[in-house]
N, C-alpha and C positions, 0 to 999 in steps of 0.2 A: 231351627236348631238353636237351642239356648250359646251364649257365647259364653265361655271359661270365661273365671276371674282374672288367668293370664294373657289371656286374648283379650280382655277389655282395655289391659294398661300397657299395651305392647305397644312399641313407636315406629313405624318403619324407618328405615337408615335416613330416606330425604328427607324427612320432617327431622334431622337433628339437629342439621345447623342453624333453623328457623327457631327450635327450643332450645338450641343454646342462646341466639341472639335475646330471646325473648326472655332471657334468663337474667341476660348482661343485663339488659335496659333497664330490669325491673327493680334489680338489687342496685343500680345506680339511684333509681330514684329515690330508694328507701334509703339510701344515705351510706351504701356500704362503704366501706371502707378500701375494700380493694379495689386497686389503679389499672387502665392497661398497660400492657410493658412494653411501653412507648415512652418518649421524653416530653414533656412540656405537653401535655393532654387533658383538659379538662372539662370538658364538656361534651356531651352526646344527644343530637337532635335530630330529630328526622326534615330530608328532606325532599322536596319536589318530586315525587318519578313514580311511575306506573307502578315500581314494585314495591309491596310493602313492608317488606326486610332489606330496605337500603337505607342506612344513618352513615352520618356526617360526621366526623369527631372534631371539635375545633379545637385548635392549639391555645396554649394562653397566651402567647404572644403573636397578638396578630398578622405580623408580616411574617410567619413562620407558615408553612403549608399542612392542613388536616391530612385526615387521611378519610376516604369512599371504605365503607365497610358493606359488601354485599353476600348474602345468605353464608355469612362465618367465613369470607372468605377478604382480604385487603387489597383495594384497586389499587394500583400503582403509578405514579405520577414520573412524570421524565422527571431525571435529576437537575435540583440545581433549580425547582419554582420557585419563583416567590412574586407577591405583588406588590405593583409599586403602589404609593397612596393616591397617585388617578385611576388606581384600579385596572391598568394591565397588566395581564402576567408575560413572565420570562421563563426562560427554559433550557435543556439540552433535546439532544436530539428526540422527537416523540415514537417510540416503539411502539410495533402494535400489539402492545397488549395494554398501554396507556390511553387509549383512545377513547376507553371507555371512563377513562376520569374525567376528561374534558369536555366530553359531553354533557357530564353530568355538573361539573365546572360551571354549563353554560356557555363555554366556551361555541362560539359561530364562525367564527374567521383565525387560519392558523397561516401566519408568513411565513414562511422558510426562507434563512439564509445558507441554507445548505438542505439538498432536499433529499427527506424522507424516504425509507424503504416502500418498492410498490407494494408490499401487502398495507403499511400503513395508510398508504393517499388510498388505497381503496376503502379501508375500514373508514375512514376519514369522511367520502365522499358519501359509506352508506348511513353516518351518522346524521347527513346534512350538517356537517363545517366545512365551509368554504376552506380551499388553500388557495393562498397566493404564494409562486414561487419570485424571491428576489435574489437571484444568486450571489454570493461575492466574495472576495478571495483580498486581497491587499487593496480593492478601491471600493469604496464606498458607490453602490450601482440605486439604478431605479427610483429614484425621489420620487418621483411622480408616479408610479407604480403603487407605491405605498401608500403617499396620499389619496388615489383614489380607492386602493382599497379600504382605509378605514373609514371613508366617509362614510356618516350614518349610520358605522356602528357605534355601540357602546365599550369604553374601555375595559372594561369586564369581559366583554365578549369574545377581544384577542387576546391569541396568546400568538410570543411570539420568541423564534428558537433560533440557533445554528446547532453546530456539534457538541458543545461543550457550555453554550447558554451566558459564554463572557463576552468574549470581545466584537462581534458581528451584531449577536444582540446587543449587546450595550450600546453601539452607536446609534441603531434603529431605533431603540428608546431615546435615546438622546435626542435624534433627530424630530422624533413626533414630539417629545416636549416640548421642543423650540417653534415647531408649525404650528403645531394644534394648541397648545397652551401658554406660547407667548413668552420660553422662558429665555434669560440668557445664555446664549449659544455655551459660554464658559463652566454657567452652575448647572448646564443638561449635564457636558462631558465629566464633569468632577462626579456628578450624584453615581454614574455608573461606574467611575476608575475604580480601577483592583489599588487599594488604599497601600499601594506600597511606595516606601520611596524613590525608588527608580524608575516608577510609573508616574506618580506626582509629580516632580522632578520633568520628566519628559513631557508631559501633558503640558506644564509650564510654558517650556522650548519652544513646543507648536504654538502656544495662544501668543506669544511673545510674537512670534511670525507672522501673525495674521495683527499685530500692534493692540493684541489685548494686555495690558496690565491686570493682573489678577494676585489680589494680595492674601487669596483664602492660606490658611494654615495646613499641615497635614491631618493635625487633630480637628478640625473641623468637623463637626457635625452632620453636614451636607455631603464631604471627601467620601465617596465608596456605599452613599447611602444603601443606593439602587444593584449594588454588586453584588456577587455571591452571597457576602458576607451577611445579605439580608435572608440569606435561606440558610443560616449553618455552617455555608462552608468556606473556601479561601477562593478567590480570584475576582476576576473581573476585568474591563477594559483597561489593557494592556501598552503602555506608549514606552517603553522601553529601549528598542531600537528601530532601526530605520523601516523597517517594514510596516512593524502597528505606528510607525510615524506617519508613515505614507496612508493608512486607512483612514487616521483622523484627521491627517490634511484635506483630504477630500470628503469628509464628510463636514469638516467645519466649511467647506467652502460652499457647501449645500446648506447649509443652514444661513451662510451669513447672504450670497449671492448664489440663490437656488436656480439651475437651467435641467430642460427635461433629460433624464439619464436614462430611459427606457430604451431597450433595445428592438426590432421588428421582430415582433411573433407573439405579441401579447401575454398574457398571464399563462 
């Protein structure tokens, strides 16, 4: 049976979002002029993955997070990523419906300082990324925990979170700075502070305790590099009162004279 003129240029519904993508991409390269209505977006590449309607969008400013665009649809990233320039990411809590960013991320190895919903560790586990849980509340836990987790991986390959991706994270970051990259114990904890002055200010208090003189400014370039404020938003490690005092007391005291803080029951 011959096929109508309408029937030959008919699209069925699931091939739409593949001919919109395919639309996007095209008129991108011809130079269109129209933008996504996103901020700070300029570029669209494809990459890595079995499917071939999954593009990248990169941001123009590097330490800002892209966005996974898969068949017309935006993968969603826990709030609050961003990477530090050794290439791991930070984070808030990861949902499971973010799982499938991280993957695609590349992400292999995810620490919890606060752990995840079970539907997530399951989608987690069916992606092949490792979780390591290190739990922690006002003390800094597990040094050695952590260390052996990131051995032999690549910093790109963690990501690493609590609830809210400031102050639990920050330290951990801090912390693998000072092991793994050698840095000082003072410019790990400044690079993550929440760049406020009651946080600076505090942060101080504690280095002063442990007989660090530390003459950095608030304006400093390095103050809050690694904090929120590297993804957009406000916050970061918190030394305000005695509580986030008590988290960075004990985590500087792991950085400066490290003892095993693992609990029995392993990962």
């Amino acid at each position: 049976m011959e096929t109508s003129p309408i029937a030959r240029f008919f699209i069925p519904a699931g091939m739409l979002p593949g001919v919109f993508l395919w639309f996007l991409v095209t008129s991108w390269s011809l130079g269109c002029s129209s933008t996504p209505a996103m901020d700070d977006l300029d570029e669209v590449s494809t990459t890595s993955s079995a499917l071939d309607d999954l593009f990248w969008i990169e941001p123009a400013d590097p330490s800002m997070i892209g966005v996974f665009v898969e068949r017309g649809v935006l993968i969603s990233f826990p709030d609050g990523s961003r990477q530090l320039d050794q290439k791991y990411w930070l984070g808030a809590m990861i949902e499971p419906d973010e799982v499938q960013a991280l993957k695609h991320m590349g992400i292999r190895l995810v620490l919890s300082a606060v752990q995840p919903h079970e539907k997530t560790l399951f989608l987690l586990d069916a992606a092949g990324i490792e979780h390591v849980s290190v739990p922690m509340g006002r003390t800094f836990r597990y040094a050695d925990r952590i260390l052996e987790a990131i051995g032999g991986r690549e910093p790109s390959e963690i990501f690493i979170h609590c609830r809210h991706g400031a102050d639990r994270t920050g330290v951990i970051a801090a912390y693998i700075l000072v092991m793994r990259h050698k840095w000082p114990a003072s410019d790990a904890l400044f690079a993550v502070l929440n760049p406020a002055e009651e946080d600076y200010n505090g942060l101080r208090r504690v280095l002063r305790g442990f007989g660090i003189q530390e003459g950095r400014e608030l304006d400093d370039p390095l103050v809050g590099r690694y904090s929120l404020v590297r993804a957009g938003l406000e916050g970061g490690l918190k030394v305000r009162n005695r509580h986030y005092r008590r988290l960075v007391r004990s985590a500087l005291e792991q950085m400066i004279s490290p003892v095993s803080t693992s609990s029995p029951g392993g990962r």
